[in-house]
C-alpha positions in Angstrom: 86.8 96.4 70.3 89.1 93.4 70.7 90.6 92.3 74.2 93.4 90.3 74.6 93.8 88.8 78.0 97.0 87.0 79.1 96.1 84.4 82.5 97.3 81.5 83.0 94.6 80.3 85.3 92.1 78.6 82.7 89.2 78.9 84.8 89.6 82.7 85.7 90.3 83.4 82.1 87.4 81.9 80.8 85.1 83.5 83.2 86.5 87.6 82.2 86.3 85.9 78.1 82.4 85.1 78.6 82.0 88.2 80.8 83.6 90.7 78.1 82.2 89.0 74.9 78.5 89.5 76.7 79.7 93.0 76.3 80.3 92.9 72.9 84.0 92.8 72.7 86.4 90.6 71.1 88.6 88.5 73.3 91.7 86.6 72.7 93.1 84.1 75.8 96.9 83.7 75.9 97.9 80.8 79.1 101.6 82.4 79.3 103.8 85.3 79.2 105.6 84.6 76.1 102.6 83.7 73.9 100.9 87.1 75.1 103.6 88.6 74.0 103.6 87.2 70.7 99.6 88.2 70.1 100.8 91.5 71.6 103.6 92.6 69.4 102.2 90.7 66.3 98.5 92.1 66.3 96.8 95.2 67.3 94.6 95.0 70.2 92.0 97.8 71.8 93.8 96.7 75.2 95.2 94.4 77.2 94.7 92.6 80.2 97.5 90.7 82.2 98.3 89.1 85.1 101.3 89.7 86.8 102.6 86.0 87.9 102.8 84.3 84.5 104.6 81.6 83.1 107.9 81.7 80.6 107.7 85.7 81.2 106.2 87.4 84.2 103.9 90.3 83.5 105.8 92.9 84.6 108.8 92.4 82.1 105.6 91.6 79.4 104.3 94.6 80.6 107.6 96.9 79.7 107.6 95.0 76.5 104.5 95.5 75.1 104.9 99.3 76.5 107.9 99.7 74.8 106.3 98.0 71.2 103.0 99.9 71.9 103.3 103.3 73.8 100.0 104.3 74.0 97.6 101.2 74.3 95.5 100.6 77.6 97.2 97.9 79.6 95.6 96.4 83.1 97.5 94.4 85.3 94.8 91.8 87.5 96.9 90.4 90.4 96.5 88.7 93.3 99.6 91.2 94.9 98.1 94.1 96.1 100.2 96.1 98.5 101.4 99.5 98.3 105.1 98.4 96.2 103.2 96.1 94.0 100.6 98.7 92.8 103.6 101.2 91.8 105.8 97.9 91.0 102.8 98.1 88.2 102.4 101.3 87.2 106.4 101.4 87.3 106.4 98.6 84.3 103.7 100.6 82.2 100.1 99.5 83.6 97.6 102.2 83.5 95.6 100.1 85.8 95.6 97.4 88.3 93.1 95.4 89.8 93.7 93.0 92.5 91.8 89.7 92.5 89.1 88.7 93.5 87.2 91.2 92.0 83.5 91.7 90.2 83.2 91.8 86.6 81.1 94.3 86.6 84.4 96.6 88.3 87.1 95.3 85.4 84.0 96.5 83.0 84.3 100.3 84.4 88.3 100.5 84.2 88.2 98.8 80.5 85.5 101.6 79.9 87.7 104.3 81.3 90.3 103.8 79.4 89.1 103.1 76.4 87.4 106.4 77.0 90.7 108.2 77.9 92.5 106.9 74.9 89.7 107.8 72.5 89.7 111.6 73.9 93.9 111.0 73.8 94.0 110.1 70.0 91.1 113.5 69.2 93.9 115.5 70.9 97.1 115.9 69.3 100.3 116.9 71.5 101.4 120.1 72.9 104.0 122.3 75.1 102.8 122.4 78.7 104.8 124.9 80.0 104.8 126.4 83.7 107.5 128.7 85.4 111.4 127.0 84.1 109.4 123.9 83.7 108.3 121.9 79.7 106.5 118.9 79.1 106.2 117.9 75.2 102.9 115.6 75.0 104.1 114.4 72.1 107.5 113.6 72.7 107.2 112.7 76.3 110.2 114.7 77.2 110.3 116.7 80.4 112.7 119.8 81.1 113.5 122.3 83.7 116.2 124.7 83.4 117.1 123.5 80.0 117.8 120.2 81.5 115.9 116.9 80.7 114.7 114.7 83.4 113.7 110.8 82.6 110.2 109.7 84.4 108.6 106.9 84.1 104.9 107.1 82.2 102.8 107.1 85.8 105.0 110.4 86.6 104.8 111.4 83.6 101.1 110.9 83.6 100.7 112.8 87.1 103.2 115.8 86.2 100.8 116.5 83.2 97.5 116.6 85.4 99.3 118.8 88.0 100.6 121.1 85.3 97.1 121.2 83.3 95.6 122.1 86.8 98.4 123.9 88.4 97.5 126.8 91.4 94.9 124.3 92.5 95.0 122.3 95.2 94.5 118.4 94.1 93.0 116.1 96.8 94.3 111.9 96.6 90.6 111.3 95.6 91.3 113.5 92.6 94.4 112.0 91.6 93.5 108.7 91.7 90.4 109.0 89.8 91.8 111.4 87.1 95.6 109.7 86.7 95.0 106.1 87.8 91.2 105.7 86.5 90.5 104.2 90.1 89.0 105.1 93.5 91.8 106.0 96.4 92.3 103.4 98.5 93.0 104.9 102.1 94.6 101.8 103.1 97.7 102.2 100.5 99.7 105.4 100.4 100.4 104.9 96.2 99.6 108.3 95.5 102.5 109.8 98.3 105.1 107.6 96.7 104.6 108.7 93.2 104.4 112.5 94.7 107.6 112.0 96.3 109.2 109.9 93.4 108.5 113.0 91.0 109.6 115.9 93.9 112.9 114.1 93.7 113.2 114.2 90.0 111.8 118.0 89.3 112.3 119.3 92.5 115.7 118.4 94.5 118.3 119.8 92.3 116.3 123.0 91.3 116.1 126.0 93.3 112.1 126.6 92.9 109.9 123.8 94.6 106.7 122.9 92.0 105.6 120.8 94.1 104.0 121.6 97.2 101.9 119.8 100.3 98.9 120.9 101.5 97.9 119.0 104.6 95.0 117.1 105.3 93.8 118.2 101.2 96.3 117.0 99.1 98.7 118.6 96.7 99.1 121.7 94.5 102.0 122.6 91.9 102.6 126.6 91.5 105.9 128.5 92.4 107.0 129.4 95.4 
């Protein structure tokens, strides 16, 4: 499995490159945003790791780049921002994970597991209609309609309206959502997973006459009909 890792601080990068080859992966180092995009667009990697304040190109706008080159590999974003609006600030530019430093190499080992997990069940499994009440989902287009009309989300929605619909008629606790759709444990302190719920009742829910998308309090979330 080869790692490429984009950090401009050369210390920190060469501590996660000694950590991850004594796990037997391949690592590259890029210093800056412009030459991991380079390695990233020019060279296929297992996954990436980035840090959001980067030189030439921040890793955000890297982020969308690479996502845009490369829908479907893993991407972690390791950042020293971590309030509520950077975390979906993140996920909003294509990470499917985000760790904010310091943290223990033994914790960036479990995500890069995760995912590379997730994407090796993803590849066995081709695409298919997820249909529920006036509602589609193409997994292998990626395009979402209700009522014959299509609605644009971003890959994190798109990544939570697919879990809700594969689980629909049960009620889905934070704990749940995190785990499953971010690959990480809920932090109580940020309220992530109620801004992405209300990002995605805006977009399926507000100009259609059915709600999917319903509140449960003090257990979480469940989509069925009303």
């Amino acid at each position: 499995m080869e790692i490429l890792v984009i950090e401009d601080e050369q210390r920190v990068a060469g501590l996660i490159q000694r950590g991850l080859e004594e796990q037997e992966f391949k690592v590259t180092l890029a210093f800056d945003g412009e030459m991991g995009k380079k390695l990233a667009l020019t060279k296929t990697y297992d996954l990436i790791i980035t840090d959001i304040i980067l030189p030439k190109i921040n890793g955000l706008d890297l982020c969308k780049q690479i996502r845009s080159a490369h829908p479907n590999i893993p991407i972690i974003m390791l950042t020293a921002l971590g309030t509520t609006d950077d975390k979906v600030e993140g996920f909003d530019a294509g990470a499917d994970d985000y760790l904010v430093k310091p943290f223990e190499l033994r914790e960036l080992y479990v995500r890069i597991r995760a995912l590379l997990k997730r994407n090796s069940i993803k590849g066995k499994n081709p695409g298919f209609l997820l249909k529920y009440a006036d509602l589609e989902l193409n997994n292998q287009t990626k395009v979402v309609t209700r009522s014959g009309t299509e609605i644009n989300l971003t890959p994190k929605e798109l990544k939570l309206l697919e879990y809700m619909m594969q689980n629909s008629e049960r009620v889905l606790s934070r704990s749940e959502i995190a785990e499953k759709v971010w690959d990480t444990h809920f932090d109580t302190g940020t309220n992530f997973i109620d801004v992405y719920i209300n990002y995605l009742r805006k977009k399926i829910d507000k100009n259609f006459p059915g709600k999917l998308i319903h509140t449960r309090p003090g257990m979480g979330f469940i989509f069925k009909s009303e």
